[in-house]
N, CA, C and O of each residue as an XYZ file, in Angstrom:
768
protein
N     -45.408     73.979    -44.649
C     -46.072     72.877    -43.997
C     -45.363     72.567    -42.683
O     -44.143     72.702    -42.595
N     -46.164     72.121    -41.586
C     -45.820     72.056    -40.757
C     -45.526     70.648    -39.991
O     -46.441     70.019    -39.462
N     -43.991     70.147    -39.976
C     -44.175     68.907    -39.734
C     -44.816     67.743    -38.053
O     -43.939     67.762    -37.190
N     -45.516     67.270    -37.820
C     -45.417     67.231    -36.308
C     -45.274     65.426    -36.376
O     -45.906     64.758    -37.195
N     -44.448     64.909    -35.487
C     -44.192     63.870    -35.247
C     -44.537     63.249    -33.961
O     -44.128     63.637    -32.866
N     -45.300     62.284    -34.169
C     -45.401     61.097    -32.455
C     -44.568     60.553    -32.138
O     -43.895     59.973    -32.989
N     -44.255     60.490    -30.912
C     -43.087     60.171    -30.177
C     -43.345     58.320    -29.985
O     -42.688     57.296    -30.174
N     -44.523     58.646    -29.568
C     -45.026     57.414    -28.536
C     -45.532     57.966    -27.467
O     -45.501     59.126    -27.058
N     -46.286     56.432    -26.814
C     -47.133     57.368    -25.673
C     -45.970     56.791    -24.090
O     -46.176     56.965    -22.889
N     -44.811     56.102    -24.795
C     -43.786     56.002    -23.613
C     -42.355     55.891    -24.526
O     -42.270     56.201    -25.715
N     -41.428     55.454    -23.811
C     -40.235     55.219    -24.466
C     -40.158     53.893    -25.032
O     -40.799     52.897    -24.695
N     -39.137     54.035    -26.095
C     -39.144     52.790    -27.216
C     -40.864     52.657    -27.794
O     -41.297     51.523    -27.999
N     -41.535     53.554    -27.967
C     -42.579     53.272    -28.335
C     -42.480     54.064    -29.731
O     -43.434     54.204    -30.497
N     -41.360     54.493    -29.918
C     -41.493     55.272    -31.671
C     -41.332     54.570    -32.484
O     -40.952     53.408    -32.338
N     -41.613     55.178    -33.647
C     -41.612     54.311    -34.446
C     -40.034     54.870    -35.309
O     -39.293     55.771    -34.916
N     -39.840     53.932    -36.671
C     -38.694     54.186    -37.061
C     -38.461     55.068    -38.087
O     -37.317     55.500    -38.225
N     -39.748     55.576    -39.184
C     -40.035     56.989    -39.574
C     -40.113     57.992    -38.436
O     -40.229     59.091    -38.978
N     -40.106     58.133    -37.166
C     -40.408     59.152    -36.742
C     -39.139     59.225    -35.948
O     -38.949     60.371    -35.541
N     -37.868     58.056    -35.469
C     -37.130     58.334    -35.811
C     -36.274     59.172    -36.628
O     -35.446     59.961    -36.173
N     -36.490     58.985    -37.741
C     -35.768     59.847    -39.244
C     -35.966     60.859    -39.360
O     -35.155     61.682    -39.784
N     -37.430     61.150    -38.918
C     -37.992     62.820    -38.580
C     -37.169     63.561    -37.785
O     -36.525     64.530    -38.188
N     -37.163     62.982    -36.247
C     -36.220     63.542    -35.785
C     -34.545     64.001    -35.940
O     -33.883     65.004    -35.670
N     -34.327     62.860    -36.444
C     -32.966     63.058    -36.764
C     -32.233     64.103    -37.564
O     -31.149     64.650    -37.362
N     -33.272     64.250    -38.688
C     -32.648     65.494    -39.974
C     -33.446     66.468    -39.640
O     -33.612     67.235    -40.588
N     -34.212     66.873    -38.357
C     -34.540     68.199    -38.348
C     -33.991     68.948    -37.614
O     -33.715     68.562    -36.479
N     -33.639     70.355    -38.074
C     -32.355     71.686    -37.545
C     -32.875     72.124    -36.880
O     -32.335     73.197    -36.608
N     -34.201     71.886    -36.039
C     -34.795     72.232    -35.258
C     -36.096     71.635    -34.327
O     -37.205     71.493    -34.841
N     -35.873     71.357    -33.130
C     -37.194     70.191    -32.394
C     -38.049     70.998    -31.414
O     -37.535     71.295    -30.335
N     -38.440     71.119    -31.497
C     -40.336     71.457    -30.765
C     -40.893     70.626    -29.939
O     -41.706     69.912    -30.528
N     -40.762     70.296    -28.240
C     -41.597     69.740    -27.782
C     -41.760     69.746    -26.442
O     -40.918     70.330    -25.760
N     -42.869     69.098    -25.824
C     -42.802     69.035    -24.309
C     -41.362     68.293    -23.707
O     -40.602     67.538    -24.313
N     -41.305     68.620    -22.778
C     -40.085     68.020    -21.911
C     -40.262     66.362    -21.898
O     -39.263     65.702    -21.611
N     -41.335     65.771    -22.161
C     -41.812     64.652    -22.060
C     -41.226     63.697    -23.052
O     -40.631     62.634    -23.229
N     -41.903     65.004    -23.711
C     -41.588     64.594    -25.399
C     -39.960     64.364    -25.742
O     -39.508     63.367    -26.304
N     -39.263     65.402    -25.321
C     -38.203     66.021    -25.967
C     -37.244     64.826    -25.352
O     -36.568     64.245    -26.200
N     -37.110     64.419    -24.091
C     -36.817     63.314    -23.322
C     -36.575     61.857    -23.681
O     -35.653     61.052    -23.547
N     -38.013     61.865    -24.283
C     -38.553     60.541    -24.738
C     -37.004     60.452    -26.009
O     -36.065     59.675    -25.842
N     -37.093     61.233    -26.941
C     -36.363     61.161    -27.945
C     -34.750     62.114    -28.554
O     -34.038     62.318    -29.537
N     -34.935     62.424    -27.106
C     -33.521     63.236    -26.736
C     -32.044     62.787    -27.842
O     -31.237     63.446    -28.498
N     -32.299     61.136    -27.550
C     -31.054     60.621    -28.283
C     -30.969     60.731    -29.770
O     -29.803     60.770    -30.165
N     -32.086     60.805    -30.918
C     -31.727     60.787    -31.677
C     -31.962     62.400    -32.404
O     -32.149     62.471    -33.619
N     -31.936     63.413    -31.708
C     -32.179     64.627    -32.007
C     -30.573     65.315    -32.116
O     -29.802     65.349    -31.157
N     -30.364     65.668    -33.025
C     -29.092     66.062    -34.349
C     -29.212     67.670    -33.682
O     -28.274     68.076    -32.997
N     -30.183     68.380    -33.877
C     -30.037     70.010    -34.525
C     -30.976     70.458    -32.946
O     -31.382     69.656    -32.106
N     -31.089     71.626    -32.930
C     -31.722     72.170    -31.667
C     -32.933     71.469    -31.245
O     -33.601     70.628    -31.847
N     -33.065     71.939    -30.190
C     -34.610     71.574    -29.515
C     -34.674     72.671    -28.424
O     -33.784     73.211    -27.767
N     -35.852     72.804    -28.443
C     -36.824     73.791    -27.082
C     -37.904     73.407    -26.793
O     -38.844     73.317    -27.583
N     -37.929     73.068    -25.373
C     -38.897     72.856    -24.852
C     -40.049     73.381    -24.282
O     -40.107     73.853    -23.147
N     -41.025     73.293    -25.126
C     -42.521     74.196    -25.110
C     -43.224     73.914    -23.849
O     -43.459     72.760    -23.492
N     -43.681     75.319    -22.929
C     -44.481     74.145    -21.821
C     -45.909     74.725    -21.994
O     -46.656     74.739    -21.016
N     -46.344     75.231    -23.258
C     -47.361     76.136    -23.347
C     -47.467     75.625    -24.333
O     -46.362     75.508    -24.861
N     -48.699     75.000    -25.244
C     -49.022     74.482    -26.613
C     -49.238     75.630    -26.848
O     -48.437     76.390    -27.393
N     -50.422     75.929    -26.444
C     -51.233     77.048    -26.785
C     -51.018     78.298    -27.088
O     -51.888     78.959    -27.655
N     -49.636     78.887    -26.702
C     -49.553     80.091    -26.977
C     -47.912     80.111    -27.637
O     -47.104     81.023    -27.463
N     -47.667     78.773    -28.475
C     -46.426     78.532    -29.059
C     -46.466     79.571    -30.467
O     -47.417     80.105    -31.039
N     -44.605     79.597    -30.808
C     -45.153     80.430    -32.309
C     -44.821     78.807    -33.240
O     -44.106     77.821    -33.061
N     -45.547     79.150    -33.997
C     -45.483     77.909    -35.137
C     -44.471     78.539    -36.339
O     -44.646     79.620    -36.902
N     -43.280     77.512    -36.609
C     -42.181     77.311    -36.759
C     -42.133     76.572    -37.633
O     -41.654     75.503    -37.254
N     -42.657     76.586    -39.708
C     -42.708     76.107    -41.106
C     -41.631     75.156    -40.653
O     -42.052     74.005    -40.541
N     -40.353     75.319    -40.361
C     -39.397     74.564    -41.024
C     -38.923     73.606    -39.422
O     -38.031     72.781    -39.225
N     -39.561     73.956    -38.871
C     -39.184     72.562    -37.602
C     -39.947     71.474    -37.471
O     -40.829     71.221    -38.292
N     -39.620     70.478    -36.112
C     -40.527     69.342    -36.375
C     -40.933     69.151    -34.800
O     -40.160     68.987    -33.856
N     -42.308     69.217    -34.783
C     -42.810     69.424    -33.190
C     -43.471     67.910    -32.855
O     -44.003     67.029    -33.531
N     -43.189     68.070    -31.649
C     -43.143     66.461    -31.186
C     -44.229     66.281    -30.450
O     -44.171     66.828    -29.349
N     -45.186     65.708    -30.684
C     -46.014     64.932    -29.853
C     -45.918     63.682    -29.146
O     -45.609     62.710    -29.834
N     -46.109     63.510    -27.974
C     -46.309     62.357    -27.008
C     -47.323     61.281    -27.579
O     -48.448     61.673    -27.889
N     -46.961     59.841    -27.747
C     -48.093     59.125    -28.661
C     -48.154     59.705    -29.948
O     -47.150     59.932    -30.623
N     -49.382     59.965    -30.322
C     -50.257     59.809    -32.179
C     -50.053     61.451    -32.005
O     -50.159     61.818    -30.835
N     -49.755     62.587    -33.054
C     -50.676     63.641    -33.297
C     -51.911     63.848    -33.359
O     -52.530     64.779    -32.844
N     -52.491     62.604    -34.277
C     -54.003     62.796    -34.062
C     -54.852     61.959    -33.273
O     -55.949     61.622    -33.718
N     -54.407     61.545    -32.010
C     -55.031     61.125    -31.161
C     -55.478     61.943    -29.973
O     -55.474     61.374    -28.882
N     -55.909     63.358    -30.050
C     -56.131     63.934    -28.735
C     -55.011     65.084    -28.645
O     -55.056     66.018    -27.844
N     -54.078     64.884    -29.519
C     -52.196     65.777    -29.760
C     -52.576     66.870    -30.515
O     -53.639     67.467    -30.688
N     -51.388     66.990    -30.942
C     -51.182     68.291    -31.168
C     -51.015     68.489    -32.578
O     -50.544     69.465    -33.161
N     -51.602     67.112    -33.168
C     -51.622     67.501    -34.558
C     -53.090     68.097    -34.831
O     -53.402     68.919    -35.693
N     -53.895     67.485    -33.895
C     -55.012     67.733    -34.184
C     -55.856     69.422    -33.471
O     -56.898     69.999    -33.782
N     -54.935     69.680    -32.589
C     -54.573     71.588    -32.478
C     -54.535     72.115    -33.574
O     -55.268     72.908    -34.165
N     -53.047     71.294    -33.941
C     -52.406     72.260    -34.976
C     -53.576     72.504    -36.458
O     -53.523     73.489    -37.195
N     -54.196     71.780    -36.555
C     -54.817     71.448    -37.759
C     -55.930     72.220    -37.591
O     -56.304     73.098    -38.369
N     -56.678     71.752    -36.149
C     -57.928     73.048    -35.692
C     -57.747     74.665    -36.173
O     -58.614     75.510    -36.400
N     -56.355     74.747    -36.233
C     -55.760     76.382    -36.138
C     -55.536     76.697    -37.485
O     -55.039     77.752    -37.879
N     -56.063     75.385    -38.468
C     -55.447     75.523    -39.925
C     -54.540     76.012    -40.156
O     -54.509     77.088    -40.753
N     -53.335     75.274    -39.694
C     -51.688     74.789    -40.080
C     -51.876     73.694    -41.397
O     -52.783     72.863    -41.433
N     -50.865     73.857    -42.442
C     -51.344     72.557    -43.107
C     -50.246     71.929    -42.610
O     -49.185     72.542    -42.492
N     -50.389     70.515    -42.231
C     -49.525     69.949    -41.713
C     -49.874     68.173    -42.012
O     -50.788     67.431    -42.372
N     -48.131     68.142    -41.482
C     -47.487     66.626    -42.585
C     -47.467     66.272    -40.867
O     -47.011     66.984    -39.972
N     -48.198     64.769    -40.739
C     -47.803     63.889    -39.842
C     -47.080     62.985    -39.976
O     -47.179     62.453    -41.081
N     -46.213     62.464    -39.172
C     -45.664     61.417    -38.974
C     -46.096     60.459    -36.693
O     -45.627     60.644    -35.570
N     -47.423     59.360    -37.447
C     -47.519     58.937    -36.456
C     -47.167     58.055    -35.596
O     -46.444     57.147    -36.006
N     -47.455     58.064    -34.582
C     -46.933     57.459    -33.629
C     -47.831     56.243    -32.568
O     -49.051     56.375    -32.476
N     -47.437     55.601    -32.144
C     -47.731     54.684    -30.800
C     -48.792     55.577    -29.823
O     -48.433     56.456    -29.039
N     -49.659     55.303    -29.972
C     -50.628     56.038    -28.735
C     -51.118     55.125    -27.556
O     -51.304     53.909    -27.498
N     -51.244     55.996    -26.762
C     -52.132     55.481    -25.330
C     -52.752     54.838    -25.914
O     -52.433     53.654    -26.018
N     -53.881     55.324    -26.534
C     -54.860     54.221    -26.833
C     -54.432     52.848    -27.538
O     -55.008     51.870    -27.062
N     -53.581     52.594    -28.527
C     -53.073     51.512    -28.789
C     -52.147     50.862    -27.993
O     -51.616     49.837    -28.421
N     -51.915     51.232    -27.071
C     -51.479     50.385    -25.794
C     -52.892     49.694    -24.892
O     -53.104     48.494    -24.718
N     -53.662     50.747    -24.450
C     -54.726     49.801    -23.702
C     -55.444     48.923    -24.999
O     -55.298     47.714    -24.813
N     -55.780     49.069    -25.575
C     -55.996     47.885    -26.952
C     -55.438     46.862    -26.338
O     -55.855     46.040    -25.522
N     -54.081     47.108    -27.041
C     -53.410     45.756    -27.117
C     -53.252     45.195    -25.004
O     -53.543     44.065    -24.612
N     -52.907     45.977    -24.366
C     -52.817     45.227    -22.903
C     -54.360     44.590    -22.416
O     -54.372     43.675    -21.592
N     -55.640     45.126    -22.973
C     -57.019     44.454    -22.694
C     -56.907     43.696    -23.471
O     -56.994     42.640    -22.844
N     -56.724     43.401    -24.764
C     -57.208     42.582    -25.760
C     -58.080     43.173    -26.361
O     -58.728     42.226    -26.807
N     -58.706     44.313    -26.793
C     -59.644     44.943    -27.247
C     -59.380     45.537    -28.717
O     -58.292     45.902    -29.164
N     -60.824     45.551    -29.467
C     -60.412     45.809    -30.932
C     -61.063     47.553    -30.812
O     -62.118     48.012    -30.373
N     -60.079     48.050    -31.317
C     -60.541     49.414    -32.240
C     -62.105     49.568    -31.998
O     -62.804     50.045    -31.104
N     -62.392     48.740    -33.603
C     -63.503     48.735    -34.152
C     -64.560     48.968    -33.293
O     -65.525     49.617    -33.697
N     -64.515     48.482    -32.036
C     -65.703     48.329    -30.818
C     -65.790     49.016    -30.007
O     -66.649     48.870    -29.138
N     -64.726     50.234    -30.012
C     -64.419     51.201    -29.484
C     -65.043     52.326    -29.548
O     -65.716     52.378    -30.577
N     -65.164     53.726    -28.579
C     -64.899     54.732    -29.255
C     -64.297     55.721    -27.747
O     -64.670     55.617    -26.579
N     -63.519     56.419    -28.202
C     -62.539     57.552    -27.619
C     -62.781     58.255    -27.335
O     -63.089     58.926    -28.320
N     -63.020     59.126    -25.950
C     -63.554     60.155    -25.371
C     -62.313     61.036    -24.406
O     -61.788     60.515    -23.422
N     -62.004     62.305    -24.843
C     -61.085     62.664    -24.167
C     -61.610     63.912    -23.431
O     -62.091     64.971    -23.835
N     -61.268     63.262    -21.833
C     -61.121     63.688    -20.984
C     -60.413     64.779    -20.262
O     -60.901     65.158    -19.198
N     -59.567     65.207    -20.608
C     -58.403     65.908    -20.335
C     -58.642     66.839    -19.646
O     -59.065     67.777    -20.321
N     -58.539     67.174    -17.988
C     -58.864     68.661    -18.024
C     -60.426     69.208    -18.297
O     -60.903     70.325    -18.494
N     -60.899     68.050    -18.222
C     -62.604     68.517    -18.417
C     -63.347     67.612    -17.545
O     -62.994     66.434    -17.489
N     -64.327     68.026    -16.864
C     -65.592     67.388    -16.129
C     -67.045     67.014    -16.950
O     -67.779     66.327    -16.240
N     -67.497     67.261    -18.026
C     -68.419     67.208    -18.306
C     -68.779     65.794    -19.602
O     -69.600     65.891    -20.514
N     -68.080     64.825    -19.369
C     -68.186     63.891    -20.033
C     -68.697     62.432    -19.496
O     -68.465     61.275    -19.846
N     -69.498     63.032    -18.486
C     -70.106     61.805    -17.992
C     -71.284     61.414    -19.180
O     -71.562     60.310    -19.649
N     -71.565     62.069    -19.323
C     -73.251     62.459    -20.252
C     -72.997     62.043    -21.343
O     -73.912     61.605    -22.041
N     -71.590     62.064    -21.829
C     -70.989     61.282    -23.210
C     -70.765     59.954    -22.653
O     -71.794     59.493    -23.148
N     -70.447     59.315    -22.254
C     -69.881     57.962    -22.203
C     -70.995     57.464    -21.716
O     -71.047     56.242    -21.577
N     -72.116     58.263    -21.353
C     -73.804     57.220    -20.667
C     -74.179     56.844    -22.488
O     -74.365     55.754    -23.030
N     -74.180     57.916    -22.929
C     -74.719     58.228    -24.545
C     -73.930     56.749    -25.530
O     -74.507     55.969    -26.287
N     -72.915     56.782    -25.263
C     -71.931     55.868    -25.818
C     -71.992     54.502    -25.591
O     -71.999     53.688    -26.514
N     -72.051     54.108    -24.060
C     -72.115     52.458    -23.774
C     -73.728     52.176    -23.937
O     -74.058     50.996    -23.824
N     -74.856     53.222    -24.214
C     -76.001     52.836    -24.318
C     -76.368     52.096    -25.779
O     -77.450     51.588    -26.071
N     -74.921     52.192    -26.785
C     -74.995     51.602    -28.010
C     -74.414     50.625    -27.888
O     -73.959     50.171    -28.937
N     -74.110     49.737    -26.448
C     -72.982     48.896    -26.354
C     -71.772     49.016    -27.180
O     -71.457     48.119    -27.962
N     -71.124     50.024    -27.044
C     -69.514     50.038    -27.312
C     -68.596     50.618    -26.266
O     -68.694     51.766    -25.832
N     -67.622     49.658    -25.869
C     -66.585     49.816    -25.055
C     -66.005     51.747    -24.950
O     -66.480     52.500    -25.801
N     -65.558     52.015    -24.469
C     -65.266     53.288    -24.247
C     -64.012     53.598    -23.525
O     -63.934     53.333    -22.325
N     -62.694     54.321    -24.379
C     -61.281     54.752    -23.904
C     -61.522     56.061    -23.417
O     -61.772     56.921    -24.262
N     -61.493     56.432    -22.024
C     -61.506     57.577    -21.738
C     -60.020     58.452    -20.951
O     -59.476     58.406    -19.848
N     -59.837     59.093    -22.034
C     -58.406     60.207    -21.687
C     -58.425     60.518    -20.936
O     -59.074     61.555    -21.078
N     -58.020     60.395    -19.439
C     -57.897     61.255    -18.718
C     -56.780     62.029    -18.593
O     -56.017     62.326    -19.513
N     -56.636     62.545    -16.784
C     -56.188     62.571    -15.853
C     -55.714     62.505    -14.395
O     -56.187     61.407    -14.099
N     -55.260     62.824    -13.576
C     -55.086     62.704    -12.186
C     -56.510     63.247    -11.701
O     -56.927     62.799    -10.633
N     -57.264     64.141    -12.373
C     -58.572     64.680    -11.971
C     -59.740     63.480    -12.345
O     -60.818     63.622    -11.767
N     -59.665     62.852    -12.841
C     -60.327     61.888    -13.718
C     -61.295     61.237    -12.291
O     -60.852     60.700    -11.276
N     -62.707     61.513    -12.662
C     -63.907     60.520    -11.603
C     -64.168     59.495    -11.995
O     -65.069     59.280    -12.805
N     -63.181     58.371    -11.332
C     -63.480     57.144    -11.372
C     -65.260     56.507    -10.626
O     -66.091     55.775    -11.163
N     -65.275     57.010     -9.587
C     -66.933     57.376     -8.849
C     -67.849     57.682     -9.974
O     -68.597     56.738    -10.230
N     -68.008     58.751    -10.734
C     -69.011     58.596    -11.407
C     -69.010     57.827    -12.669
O     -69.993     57.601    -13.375
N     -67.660     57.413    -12.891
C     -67.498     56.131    -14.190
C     -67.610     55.062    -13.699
O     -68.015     54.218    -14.500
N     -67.391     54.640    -12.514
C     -68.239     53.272    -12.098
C     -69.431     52.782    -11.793
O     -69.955     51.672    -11.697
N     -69.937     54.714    -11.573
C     -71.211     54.579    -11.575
C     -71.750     54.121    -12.990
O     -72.416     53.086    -13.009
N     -71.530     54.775    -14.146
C     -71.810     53.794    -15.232
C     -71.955     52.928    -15.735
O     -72.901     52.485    -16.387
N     -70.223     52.274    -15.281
C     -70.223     50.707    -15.234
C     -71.699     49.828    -14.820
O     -72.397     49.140    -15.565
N     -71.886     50.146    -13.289
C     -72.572     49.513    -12.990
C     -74.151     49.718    -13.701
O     -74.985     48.822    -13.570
N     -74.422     50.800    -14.350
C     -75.768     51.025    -14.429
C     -76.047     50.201    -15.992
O     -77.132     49.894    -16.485
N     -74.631     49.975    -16.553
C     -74.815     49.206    -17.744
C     -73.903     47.906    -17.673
O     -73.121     47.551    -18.556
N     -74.149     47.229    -16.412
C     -73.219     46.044    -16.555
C     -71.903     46.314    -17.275
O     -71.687     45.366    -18.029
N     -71.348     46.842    -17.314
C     -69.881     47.029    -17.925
C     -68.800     47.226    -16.713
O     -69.062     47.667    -15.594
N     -67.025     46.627    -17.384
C     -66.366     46.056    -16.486
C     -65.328     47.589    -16.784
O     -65.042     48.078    -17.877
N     -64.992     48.002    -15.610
C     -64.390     49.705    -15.783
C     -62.846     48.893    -15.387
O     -62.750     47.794    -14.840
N     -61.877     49.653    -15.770
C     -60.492     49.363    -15.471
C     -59.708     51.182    -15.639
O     -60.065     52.175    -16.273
N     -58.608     50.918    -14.775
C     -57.874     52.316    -14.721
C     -56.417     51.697    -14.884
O     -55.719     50.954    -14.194
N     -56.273     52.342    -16.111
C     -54.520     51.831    -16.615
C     -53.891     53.131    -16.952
O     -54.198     53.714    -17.991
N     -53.128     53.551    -16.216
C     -51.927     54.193    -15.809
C     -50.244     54.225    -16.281
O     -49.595     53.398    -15.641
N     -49.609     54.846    -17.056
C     -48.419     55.246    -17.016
C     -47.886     54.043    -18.116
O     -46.716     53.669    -18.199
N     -49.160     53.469    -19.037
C     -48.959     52.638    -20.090
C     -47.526     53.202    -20.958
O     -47.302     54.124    -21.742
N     -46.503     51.795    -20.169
C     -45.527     51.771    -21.788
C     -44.377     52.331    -20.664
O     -43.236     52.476    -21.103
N     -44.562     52.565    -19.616
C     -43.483     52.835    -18.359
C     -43.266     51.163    -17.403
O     -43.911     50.117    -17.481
N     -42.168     51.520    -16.615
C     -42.009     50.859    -15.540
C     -42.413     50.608    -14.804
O     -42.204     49.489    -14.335
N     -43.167     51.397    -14.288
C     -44.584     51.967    -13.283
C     -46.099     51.592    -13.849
O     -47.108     52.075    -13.335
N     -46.138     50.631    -15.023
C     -47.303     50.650    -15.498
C     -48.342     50.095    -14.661
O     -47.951     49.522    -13.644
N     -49.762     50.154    -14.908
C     -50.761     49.595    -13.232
C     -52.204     49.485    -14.277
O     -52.532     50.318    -15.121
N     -52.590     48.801    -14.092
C     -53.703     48.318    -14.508
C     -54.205     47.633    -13.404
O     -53.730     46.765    -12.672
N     -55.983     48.605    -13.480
C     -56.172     47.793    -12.013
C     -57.715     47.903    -12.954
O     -58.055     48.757    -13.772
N     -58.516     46.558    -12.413
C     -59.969     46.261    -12.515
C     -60.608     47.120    -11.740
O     -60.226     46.967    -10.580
N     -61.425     47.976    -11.843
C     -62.085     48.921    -10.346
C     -63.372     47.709    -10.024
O     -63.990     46.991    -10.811
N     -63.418     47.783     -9.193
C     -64.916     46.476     -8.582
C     -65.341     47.137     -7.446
O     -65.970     48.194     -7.496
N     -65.073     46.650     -6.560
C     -65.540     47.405     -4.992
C     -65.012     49.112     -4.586
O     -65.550     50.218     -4.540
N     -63.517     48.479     -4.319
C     -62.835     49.632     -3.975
C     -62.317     50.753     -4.962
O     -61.261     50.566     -5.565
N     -62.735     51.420     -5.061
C     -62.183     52.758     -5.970
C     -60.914     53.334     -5.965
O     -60.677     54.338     -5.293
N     -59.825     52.613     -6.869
C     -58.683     52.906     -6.520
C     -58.068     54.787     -6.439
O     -58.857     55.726     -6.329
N     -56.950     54.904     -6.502
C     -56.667     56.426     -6.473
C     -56.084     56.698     -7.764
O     -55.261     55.929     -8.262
N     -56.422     57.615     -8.254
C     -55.725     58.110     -9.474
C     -54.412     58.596     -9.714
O     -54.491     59.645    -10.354
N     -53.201     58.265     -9.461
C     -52.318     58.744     -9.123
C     -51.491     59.490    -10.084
O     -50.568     60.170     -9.636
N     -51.758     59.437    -11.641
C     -50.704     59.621    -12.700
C     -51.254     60.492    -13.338
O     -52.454     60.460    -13.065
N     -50.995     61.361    -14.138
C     -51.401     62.306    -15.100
C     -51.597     61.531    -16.738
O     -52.253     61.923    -17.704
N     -50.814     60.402    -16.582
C     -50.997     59.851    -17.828
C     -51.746     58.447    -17.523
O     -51.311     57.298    -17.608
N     -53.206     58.998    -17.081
C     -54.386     58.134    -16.674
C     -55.585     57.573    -18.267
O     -56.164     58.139    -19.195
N     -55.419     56.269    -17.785
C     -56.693     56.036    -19.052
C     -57.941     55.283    -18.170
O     -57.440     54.558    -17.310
N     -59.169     55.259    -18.150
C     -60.134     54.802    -17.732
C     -60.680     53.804    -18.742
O     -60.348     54.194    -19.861
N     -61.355     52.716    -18.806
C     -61.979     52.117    -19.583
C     -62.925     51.273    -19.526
O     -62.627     50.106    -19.272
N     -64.214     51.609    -19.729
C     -65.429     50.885    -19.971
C     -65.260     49.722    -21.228
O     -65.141     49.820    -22.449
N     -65.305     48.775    -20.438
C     -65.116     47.362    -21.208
C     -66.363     46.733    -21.239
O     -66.544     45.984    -20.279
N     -67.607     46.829    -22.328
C     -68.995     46.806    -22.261
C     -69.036     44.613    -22.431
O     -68.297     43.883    -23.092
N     -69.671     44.424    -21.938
C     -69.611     43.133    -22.129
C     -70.708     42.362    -22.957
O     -70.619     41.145    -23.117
């Protein structure tokens, strides 16, 4: 079994099982992001993967995800690839813009963006049921055609950025279309 652990989707955002994960494993698995994030309490090796995709999978180590595994991570790779695998989760992006909007789950739904263009057509599909909408991005991320949404369904768009850092930015988009500057970009249709 394959263990994979959430880091958080910033620092001090772990939790204290995933702590413990780290600590007693003879071996750590993760992005530089990752590996960073939780550098201090890592005991036994680590290597830093900059390729998910073409990693070898490693029974007896514990691979680290940024935020949740199964939020968009790499638990939910790993699992696509039928690994059986033991999570231990974590603090996600998305439960940061939650809690910094005030927004519930429940009213939600999650669209990840990542590295893809073709999700305009999902999130028209989505706020047409009136429910708010977390969209994953990135630095590529079209705020232009998500405000175009906004507006076509009265809904209030916001771009929150580098959630759970120093640098964090939450900005309302209204007139001016701000710039996307971060790779760890979230967009959000806040349906009213």
């Amino acid at each position: 079994m394959v263990k994979v652990v959430g880091v958080g989707a910033a620092p001090n955002q772990i939790t204290l099982e995933a702590i413990k994960a780290v600590s007693k494993a003879n071996k750590v698995y993760g992005s530089k992001r990752a590996i960073e994030t939780v550098k201090e309490y890592i005991r036994g090796e680590y290597e830093i993967i900059k390729d998910f995709s073409k990693m070898e999978v490693d029974k007896d180590a514990v691979f680290l995800s940024t935020g949740d595994p199964m939020v968009s991570g790499l638990g939910t790779l790993l699992a696509k690839r039928g690994y059986d695998i033991e999570v231990v989760p974590g603090i996600s992006s998305v439960q940061l813009v939650l809690a910094r909007l005030k927004m519930d789950l429940c009213e939600c739904c999650v669209v990840d963006a990542h590295a893809k263009t073709d999700y305009i057509e999902e999130i028209e599909k989505i706020v047409k049921i009136r429910r708010s909408i977390i969209i994953l991005g990135d630095k590529n991320t079209d705020l232009r055609k998500i405000k175009e949404v906004a507006e076509k369904f009265n809904a209030q768009l916001f771009l929150c950025e580098n959630l759970g850092y120093e640098d964090e930015r939450i900005v309302e988009v209204t007139e001016e279309i701000p710039e996307v500057r971060s790779s760890l970009a979230i967009a959000v249709l806040k349906v009213k």
